[in-house]
C-alpha positions as CSV (number, residue, x, y, z in Angstrom):
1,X,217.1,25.3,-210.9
2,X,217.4,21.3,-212.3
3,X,217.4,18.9,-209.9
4,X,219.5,15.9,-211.0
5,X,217.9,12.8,-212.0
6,X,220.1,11.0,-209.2
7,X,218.8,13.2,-206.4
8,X,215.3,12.6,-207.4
9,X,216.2,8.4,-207.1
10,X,217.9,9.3,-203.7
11,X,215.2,11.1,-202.4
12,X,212.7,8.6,-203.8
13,X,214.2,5.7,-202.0
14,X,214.3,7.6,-199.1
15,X,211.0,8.0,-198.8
16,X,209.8,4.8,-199.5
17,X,212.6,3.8,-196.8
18,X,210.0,6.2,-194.5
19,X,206.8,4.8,-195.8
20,X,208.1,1.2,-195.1
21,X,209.0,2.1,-191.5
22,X,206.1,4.1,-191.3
23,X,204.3,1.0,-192.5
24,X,206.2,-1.3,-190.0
25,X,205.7,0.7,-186.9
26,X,202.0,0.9,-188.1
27,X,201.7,-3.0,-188.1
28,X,203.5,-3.0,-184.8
29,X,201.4,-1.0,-183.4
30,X,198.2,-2.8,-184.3
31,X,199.5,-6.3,-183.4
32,X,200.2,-5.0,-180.0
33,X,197.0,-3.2,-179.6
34,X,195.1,-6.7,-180.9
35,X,197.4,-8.5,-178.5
36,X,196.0,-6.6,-175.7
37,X,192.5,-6.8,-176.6
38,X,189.5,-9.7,-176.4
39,X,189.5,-12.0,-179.7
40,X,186.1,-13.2,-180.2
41,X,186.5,-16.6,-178.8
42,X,187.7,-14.4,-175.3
43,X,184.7,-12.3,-175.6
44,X,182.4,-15.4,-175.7
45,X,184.2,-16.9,-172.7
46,X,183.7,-13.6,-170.7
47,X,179.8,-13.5,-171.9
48,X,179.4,-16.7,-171.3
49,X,180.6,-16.4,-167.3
50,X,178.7,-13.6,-167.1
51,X,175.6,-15.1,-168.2
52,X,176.2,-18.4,-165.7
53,X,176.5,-16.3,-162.5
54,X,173.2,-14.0,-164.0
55,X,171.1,-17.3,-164.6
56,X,172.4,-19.3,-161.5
57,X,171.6,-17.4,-159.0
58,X,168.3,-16.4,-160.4
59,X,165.3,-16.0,-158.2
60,X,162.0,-15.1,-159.7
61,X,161.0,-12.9,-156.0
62,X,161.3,-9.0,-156.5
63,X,161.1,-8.8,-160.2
64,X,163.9,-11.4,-160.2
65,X,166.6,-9.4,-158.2
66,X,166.4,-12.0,-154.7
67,X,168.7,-14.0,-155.8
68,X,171.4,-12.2,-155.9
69,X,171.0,-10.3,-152.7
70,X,171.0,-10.6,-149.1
71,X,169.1,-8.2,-146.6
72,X,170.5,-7.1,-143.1
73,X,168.2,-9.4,-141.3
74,X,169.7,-12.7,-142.8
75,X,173.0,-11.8,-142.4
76,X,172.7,-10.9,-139.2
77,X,171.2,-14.3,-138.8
78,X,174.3,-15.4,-139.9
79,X,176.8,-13.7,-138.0
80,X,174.7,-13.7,-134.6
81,X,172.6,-16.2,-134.0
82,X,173.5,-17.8,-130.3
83,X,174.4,-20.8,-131.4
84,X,171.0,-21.9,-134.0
85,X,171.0,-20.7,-136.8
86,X,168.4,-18.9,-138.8
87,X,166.5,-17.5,-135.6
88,X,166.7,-14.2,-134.7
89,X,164.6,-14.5,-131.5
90,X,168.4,-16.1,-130.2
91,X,170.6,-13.0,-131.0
92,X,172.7,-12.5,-128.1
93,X,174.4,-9.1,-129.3
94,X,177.7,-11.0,-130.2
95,X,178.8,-11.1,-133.9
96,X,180.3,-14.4,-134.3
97,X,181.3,-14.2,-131.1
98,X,180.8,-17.0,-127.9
99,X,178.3,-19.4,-128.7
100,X,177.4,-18.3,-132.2
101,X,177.3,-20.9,-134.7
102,X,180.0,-20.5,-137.5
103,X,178.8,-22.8,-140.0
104,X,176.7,-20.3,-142.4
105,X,179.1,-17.6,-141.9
106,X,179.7,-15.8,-145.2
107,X,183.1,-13.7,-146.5
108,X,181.9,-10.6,-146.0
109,X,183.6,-8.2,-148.1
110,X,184.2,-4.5,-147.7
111,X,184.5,-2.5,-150.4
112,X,185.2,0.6,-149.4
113,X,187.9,1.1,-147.2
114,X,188.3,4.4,-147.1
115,X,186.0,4.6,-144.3
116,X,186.5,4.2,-140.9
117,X,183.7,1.7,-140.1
118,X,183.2,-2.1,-140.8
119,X,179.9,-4.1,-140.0
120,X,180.7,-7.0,-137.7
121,X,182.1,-10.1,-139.0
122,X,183.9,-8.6,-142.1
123,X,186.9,-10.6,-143.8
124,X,188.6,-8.5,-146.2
125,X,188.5,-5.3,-147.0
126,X,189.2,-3.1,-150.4
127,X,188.3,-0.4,-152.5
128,X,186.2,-0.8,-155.7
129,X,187.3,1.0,-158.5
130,X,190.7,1.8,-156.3
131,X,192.5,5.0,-157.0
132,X,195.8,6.6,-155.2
133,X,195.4,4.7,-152.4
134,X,195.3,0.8,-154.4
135,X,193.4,-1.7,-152.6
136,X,191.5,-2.6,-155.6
137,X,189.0,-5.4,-155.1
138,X,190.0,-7.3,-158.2
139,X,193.7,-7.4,-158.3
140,X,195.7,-10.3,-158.5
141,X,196.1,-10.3,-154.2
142,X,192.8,-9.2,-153.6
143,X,191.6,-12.2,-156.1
144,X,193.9,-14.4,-154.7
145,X,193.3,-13.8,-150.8
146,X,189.3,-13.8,-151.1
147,X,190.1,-17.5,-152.7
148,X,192.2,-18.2,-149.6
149,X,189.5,-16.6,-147.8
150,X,186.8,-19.1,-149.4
151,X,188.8,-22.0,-149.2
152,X,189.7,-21.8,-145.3
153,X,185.9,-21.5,-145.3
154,X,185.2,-24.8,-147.0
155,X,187.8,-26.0,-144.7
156,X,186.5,-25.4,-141.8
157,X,183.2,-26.4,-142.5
158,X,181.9,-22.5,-142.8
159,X,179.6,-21.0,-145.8
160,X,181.7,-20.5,-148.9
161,X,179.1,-17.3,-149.9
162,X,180.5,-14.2,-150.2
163,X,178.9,-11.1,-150.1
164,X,179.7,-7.6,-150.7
165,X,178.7,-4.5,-148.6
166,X,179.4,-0.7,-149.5
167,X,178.4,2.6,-147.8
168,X,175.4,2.1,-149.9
169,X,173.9,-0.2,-152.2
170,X,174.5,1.2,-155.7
171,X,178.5,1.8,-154.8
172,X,179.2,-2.3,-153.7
173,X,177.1,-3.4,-157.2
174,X,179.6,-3.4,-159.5
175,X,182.1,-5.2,-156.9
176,X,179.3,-7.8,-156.3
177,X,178.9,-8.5,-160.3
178,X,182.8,-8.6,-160.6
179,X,183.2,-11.6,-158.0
180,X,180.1,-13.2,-159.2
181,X,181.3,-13.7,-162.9
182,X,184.6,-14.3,-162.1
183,X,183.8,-17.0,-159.3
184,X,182.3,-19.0,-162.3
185,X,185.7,-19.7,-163.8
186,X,186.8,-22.9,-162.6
187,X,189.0,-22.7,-159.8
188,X,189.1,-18.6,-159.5
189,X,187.9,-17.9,-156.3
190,X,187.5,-21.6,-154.8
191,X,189.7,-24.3,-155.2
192,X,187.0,-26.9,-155.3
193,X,183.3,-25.7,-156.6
194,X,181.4,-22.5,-157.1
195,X,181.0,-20.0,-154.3
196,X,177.4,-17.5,-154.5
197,X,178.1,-14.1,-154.2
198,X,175.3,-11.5,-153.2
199,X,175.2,-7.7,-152.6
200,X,174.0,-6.7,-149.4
201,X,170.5,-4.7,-149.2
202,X,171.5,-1.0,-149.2
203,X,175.1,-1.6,-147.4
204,X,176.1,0.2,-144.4
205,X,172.6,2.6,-144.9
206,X,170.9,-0.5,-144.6
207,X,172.8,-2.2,-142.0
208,X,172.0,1.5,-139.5
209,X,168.9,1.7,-141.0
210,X,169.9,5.3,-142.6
211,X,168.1,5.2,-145.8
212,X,165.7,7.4,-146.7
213,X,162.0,6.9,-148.6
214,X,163.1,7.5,-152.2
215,X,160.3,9.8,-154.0
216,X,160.5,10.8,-157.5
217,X,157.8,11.9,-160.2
218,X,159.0,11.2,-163.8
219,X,156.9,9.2,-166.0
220,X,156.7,5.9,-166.7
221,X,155.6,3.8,-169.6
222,X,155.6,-0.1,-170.7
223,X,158.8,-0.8,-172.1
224,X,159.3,-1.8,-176.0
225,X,160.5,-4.4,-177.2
226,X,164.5,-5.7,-177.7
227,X,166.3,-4.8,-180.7
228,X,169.3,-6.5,-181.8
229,X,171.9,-7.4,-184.4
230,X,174.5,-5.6,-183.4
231,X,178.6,-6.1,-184.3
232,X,180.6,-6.8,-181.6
233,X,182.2,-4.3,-179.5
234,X,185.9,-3.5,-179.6
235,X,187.7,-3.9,-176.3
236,X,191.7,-2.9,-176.3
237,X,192.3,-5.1,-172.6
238,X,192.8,-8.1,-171.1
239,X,193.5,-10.2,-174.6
240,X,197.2,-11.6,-173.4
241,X,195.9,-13.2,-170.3
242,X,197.0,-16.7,-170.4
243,X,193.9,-18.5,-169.2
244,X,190.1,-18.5,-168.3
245,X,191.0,-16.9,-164.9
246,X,193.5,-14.3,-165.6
247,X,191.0,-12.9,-168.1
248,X,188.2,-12.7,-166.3
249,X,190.0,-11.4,-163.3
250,X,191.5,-8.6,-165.9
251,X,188.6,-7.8,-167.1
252,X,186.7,-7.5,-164.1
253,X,189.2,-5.4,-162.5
254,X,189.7,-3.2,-165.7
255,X,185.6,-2.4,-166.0
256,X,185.7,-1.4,-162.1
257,X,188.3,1.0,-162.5
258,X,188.1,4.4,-162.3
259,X,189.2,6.7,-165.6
260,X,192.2,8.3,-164.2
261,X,194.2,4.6,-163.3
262,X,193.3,3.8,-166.9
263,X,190.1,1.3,-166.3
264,X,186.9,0.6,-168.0
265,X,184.9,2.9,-165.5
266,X,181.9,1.2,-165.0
267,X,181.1,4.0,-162.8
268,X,178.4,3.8,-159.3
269,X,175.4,4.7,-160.8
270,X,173.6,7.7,-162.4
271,X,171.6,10.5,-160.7
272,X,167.9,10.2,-161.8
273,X,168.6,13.7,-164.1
274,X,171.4,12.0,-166.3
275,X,169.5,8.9,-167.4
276,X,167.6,10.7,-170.1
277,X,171.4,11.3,-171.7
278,X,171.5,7.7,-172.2
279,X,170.7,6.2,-176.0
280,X,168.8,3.3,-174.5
281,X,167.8,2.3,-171.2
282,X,167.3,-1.4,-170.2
283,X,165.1,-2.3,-168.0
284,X,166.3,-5.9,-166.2
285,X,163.3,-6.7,-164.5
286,X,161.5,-9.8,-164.8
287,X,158.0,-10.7,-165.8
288,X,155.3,-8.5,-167.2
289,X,155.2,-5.1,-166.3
290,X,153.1,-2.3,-166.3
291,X,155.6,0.6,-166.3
292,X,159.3,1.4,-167.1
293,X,161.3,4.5,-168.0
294,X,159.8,6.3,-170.4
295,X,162.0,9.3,-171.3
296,X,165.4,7.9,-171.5
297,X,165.8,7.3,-175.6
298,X,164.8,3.9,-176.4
299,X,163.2,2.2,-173.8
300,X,163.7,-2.1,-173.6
301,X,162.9,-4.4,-171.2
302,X,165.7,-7.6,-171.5
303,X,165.1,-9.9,-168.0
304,X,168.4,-10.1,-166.2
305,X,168.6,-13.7,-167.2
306,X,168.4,-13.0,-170.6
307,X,171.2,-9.7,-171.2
308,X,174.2,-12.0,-172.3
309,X,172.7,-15.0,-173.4
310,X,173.3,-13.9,-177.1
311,X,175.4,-11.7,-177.8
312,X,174.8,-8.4,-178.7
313,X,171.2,-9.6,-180.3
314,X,169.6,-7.7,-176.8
315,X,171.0,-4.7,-176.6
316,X,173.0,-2.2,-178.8
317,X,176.6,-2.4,-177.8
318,X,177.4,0.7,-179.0
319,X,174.5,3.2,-178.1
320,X,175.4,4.8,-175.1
321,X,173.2,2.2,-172.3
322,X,171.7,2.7,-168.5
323,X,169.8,-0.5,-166.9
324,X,167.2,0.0,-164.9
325,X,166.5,-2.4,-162.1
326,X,164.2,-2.6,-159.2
327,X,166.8,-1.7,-157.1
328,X,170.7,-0.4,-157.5
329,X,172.2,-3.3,-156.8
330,X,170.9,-5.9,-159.1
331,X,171.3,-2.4,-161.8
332,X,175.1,-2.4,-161.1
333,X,175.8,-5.9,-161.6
334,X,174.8,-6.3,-164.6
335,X,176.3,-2.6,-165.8
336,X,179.4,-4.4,-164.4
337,X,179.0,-7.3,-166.7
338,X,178.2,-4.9,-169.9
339,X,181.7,-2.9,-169.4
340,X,183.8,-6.3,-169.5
341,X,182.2,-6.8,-172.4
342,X,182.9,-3.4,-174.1
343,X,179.2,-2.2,-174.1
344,X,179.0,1.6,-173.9
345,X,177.8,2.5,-170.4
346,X,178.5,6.3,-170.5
347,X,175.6,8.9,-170.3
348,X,175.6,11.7,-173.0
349,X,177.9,13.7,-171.1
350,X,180.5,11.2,-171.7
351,X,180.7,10.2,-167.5
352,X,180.4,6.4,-166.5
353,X,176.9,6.0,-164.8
354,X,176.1,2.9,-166.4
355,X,172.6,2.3,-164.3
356,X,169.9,3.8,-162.2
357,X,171.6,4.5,-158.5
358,X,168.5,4.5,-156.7
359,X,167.0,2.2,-158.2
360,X,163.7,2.7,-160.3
361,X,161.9,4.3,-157.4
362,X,164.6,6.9,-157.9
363,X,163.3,7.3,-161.3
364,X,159.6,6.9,-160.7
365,X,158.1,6.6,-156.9
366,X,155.2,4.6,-158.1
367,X,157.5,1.4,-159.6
368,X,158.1,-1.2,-156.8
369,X,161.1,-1.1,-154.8
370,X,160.9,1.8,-153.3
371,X,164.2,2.5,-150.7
372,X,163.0,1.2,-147.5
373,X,165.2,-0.5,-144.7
374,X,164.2,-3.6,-142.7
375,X,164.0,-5.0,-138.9
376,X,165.4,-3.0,-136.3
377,X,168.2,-0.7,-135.7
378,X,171.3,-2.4,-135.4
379,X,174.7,-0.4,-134.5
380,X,177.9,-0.9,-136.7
381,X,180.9,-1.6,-135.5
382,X,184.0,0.9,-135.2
383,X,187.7,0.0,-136.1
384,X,190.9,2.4,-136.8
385,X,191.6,3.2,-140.7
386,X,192.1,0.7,-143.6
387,X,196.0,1.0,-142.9
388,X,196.1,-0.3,-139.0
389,X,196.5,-4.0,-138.2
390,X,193.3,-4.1,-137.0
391,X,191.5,-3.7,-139.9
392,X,190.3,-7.2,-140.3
393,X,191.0,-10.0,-137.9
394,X,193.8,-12.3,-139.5
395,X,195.0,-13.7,-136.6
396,X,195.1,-17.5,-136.1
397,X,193.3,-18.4,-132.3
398,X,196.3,-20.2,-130.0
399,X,195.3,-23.7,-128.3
400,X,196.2,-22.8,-124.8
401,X,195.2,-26.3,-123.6
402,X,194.2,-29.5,-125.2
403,X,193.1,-33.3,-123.6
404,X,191.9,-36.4,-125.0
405,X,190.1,-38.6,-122.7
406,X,188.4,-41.8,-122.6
407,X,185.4,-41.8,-121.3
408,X,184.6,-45.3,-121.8
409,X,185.5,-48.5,-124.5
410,X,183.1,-46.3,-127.1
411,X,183.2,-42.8,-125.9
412,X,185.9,-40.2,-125.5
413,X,186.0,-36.4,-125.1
414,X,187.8,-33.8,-126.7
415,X,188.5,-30.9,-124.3
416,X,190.5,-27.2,-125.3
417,X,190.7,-24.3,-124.1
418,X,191.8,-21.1,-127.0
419,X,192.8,-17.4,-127.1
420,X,189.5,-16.7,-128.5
421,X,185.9,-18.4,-129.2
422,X,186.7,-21.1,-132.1
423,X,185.3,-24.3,-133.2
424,X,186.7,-27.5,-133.0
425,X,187.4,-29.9,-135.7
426,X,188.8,-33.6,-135.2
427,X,190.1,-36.0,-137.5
428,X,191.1,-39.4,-135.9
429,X,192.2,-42.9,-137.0
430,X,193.0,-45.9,-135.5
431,X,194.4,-49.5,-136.2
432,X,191.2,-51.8,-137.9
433,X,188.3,-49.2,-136.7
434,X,186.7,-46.4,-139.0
435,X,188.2,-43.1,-139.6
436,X,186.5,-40.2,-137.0
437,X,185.6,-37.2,-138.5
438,X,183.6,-34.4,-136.0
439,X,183.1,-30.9,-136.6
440,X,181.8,-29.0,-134.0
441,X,181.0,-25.5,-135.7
442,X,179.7,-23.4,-132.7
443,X,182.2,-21.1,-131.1
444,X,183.3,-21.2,-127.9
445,X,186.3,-20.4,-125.6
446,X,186.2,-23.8,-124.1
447,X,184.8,-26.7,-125.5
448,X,184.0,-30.1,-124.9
449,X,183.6,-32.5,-127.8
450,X,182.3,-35.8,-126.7
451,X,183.0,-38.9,-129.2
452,X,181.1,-41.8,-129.8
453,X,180.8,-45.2,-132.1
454,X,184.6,-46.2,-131.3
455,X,185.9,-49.2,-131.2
456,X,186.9,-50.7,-127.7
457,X,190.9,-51.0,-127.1
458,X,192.0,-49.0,-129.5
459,X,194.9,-46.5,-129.7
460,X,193.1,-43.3,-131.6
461,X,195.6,-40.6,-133.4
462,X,195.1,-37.4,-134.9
463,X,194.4,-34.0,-135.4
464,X,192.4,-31.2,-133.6
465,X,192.4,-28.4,-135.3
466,X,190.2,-24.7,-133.8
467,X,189.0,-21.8,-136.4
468,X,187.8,-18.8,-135.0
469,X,185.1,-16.6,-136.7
470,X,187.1,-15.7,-139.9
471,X,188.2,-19.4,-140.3
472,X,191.9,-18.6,-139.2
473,X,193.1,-21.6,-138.2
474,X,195.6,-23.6,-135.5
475,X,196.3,-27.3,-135.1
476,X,197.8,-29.8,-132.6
477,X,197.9,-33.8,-132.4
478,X,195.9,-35.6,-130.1
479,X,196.2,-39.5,-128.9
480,X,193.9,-41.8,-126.5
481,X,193.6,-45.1,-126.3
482,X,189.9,-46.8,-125.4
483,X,189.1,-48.6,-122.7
484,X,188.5,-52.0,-122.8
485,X,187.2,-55.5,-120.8
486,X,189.5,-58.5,-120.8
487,X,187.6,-61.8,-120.4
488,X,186.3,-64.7,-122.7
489,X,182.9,-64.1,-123.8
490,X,180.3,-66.7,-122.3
491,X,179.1,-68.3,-125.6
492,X,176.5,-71.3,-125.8
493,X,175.6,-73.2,-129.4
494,X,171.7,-73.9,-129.3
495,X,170.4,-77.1,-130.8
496,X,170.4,-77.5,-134.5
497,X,167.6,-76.9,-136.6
498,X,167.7,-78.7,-140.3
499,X,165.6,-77.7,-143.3
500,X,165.8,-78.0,-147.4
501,X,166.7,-74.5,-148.3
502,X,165.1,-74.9,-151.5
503,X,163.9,-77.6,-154.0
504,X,167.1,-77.7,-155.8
505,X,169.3,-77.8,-152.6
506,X,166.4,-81.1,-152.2
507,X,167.1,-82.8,-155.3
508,X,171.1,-82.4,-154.9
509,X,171.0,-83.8,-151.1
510,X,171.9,-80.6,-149.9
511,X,170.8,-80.1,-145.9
512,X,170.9,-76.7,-144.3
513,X,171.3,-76.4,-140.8
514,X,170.9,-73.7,-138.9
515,X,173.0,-73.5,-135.2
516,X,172.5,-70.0,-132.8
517,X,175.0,-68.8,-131.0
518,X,173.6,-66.9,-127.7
519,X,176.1,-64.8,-124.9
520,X,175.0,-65.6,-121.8
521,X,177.4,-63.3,-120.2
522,X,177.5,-59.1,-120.1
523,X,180.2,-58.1,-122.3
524,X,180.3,-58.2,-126.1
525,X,181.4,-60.8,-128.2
526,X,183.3,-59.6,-130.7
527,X,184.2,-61.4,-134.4
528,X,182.3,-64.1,-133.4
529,X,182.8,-67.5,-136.1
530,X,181.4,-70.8,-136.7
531,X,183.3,-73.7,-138.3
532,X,182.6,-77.2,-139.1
533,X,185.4,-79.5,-138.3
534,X,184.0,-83.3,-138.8
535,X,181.1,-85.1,-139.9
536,X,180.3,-88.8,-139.9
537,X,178.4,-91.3,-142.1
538,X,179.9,-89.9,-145.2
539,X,178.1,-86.0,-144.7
540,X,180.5,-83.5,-146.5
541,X,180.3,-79.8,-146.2
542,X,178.9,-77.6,-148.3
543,X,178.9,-74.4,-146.2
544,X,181.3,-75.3,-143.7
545,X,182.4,-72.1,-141.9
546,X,180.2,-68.4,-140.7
547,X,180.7,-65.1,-139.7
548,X,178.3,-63.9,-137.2
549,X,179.5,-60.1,-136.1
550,X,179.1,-58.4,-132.5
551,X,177.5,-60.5,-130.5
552,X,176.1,-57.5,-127.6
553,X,175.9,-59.2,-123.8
554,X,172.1,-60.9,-123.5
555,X,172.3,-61.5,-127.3
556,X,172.4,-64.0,-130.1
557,X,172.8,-64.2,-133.6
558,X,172.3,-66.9,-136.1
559,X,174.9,-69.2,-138.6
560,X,173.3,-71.2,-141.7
561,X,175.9,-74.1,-142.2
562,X,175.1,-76.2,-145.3
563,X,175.8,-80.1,-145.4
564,X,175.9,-82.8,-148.7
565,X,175.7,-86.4,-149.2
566,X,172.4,-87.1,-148.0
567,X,170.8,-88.4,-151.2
568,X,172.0,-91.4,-153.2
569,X,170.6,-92.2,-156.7
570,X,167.2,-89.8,-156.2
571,X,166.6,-91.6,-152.4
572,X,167.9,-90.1,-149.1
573,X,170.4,-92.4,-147.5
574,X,171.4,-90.5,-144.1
575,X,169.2,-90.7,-141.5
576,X,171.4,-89.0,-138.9
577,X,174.6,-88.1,-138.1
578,X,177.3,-87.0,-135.9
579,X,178.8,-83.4,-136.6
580,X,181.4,-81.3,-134.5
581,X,181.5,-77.4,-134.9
582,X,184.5,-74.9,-133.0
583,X,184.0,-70.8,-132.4
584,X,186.1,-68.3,-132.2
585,X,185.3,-64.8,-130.2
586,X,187.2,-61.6,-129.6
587,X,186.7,-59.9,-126.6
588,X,186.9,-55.6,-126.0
589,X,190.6,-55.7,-125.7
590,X,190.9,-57.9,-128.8
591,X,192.0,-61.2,-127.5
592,X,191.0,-64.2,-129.1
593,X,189.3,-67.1,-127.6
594,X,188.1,-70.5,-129.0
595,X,185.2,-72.4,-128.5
596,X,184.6,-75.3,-126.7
């Protein structure tokens, strides 16, 4: 059978019809798969976050992991401390509650909502790597009302920290690493500056003191040294965000995510028989050390200051990775920061458990560390299910009474009375006196805020505003007017007392005189001037006119007038002459009076 020559030139161009759409949906494809994943100049902004948050918290105590955590004993200091902070001898078994002292109150953040129980004091809660249920901790809400969060903080004069808390330590690491990196992003999480965000010692085990010794027997070894030189991973997310903060939030969110919503996985940590899958373990510890993980492929000890700070020249992006840290949590934010970046934290089974969930006294009992709580028992505090109302307060604290009362011409209080304990924060202003700005940051039902330093006869306006514990917020406008004394001040001019205030002052003829004004009487002098008004024998003024201030009741102050004309052609021709000086004087209320 002949196939004709025309068939063949049909068919031909019908197939390179196909291989040019083939080609064309190929292009497509890539260009929207590049458009969805980090350029290089995006995966150097999201390393170099990450390695600002790993550097500026850094504190060298427990093998460098202090500064990014916070044990149950300081913030319990901060959320019950009877009005002083810092001073756990003053706990009065409130949580932020009547007479506790707001003002180093973090965000507390929950992270895992699912259960039914909150420790005291908690602001938002959310789930880490979310799921069915949503709630994720680093969506575009949750991101946007921890920054409202942090913000009413600032506002009212609370701590802008935030720290995350779990049902144990290694689950709430990766959520801690994701709000660290992206609070460094301008603007991200606070409007104005940079808020610290810490893991909390063990989470709820900690807070109940439910933890359990951790013992374990596997070898250990010093580590090796870093390799490095490695290309730079491929990551298909996050590469359309618009800005700094949408793709830090992205990627945050996408490494904390759980397989099945389509995230990263950064996973909550591997069991201690899994890390010898991994192709490298790093060990994040600081300093020299004396053991490590010996039998999980290559071994490499990178300080947790160092990880990002170039590149992929630390560790293999590629080669499936665990870290190793003195404890979980310090393990889990940095895997957290290694799966933005596209690092390969799966174990050789292919399952994300990116680092060490005990800790390395999971791994080895003899390596420091080891699972221990701190300070005494301490209950937690019961609430209904992530989806009631109650889950968190959000409830702004009502003003049920407010007064504004003089108390004299310098002193006023500020009395309320609100639904709930709150602090008290005033901002007042008032015709020709400085601006009043108090903020009273203990909690209280009823308060009392007693003013002082105002100005006498004025008419003060303003705002009080209350915040309870979790910085919700309610304001009213409040109005006094000081009390004040009517009367001329009693004034006197001392006798004058003439002197050369320098050689040159000498050679020009120059005279300065100096008169004291003294009040006799027992109110205050207020605004208090001196002014030449005539001179005879030819004496001109030089200095004619003073300010002298508040002059208090029993006081005086002193005016330097300066006089000219006393020396003629090198020889002084004025031996004395006649010179007339008027005052002028406020009194409380503001009225002017003249002198004599």
């Amino acid at each position: 059978m002949q196939v004709s020559s025309k068939l063949l030139f049909r068919t031909a161009i019908i197939m390179l019809g196909m291989l040019l759409m083939l080609g064309l949906y190929m292009s497509m494809s890539s260009s929207v798969k590049t458009a969805k994943g980090m350029d290089s100049t995006q995966w150097e902004k999201v390393r170099g976050y990450v390695d600002k948050y790993l550097n500026d918290q850094y504190n060298a105590a427990d093998d460098g992991e202090a500064g990014y955590l916070e044990g149950k004993i300081t913030i319990q200091d901060r959320l019950d401390n009877g009005g002083v902070l810092g001073l756990s001898a003053v706990h009065n078994a409130t949580y932020l509650g009547e007479g506790d002292d707001a003002a180093n109150a973090p965000v507390l953040v929950d992270n895992l909502m699912q259960l039914t129980n909150i420790i005291p004091g908690t602001s938002f809660r959310c789930r880490w790597n979310a799921g069915t249920d949503g709630g994720n901790c680093l969506s575009t809400s949750s991101a946007a009302t921890v920054k409202g969060l942090v913000d009413a903080h600032a506002a009212a004069g609370f701590s802008t920290d935030i720290i995350v808390y779990c049902g144990t330590g290694h689950t709430e690491a990766p959520t801690a690493g994701a709000f660290g990196f992206f609070a460094q992003v301008p603007g991200a999480l606070a409007t104005s500056g940079t808020p610290k965000v810490y893991a909390m010692k063990w989470g709820r085990a900690g807070w109940t003191n439910s933890l359990a010794t951790s013992t374990a027997a596997n070898a250990s070894a010093g580590p090796e040294t870093s390799a490095g030189g490695f290309a730079a991973p491929t990551n298909a997310n996050c590469g359309s965000s618009p800005d700094d903060v949408e793709l830090v939030r992205c990627m945050a969110n996408w490494a904390l995510q759980s397989t099945s919503v389509g995230g990263g996985n950064v996973g909550n940590g591997a069991v201690t028989a899994t890390v010898s899958g991994a192709g490298q373990t790093v060990d994040v510890r600081t300093g020299t050390l004396t053991n490590g993980v010996s039998s999980a492929g290559a071994n490499i000890q990178v300080p947790v200051t160092s990880v990002f700070d170039l590149g992929q020249a630390n560790i293999s992006p590629t080669a499936t990775t665990i870290i190793a840290s003195r404890t979980p949590m310090v393990g889990g934010i940095v895997a957290e920061g290694a799966k933005m970046l596209g690092y390969n934290m799966a174990n050789g089974a292919g399952t994300a458990n990116s680092f060490i969930s005990g800790g390395l006294p999971a791994w080895n009992a003899g390596i420091a560390g080891i699972q221990v709580s701190e300070g005494s028992t301490l209950a937690t505090q019961t609430i209904t299910a992530y989806t009631s109302p109650a889950k968190v307060d959000t409830v702004n604290p009502s003003i049920t009474s407010s007064s504004a009362t003089p108390t004299s011409s310098t002193t006023a209080d500020i009395t309320r009375v609100t639904s709930e304990p709150a602090t008290s924060k005033i901002a007042l202003t008032g015709p020709g006196a400085p601006a009043v700005n108090v903020n009273n940051t203990i909690l209280n039902g009823t308060k009392t805020t007693s003013l002082t330093g105002l100005v006498p006869g004025v008419t003060y306006t303003g705002t009080l505003t209350v915040y309870d514990a979790q910085a919700n917020s309610s304001s009213t406008a409040i109005s006094f007017t000081t009390t004040c004394v009517a009367g001329k001040p009693s004034l006197s001019l001392s006798a004058p007392a003439p002197f050369w205030g320098s050689y040159a002052d000498y050679l020009a003829g120059i005279l300065s005189v100096n008169w004291t004004i003294s009040n006799t009487g027992g109110t205050v002098a207020y605004d208090v001037t001196l002014t030449n008004t005539s001179n005879t024998n030819g004496v001109t003024m030089v200095v004619p006119s003073a300010s002298l201030g508040t002059i208090a009741g029993g006081g005086s102050a002193t005016a330097t007038l300066k006089y000219g004309g006393f020396v003629t052609g090198g020889y002084t021709t004025i031996g004395s002459w006649r010179t007339v000086n008027t005052g002028t004087a406020k009194d409380e209320c503001g009225t002017l009076y003249t002198y004599p």
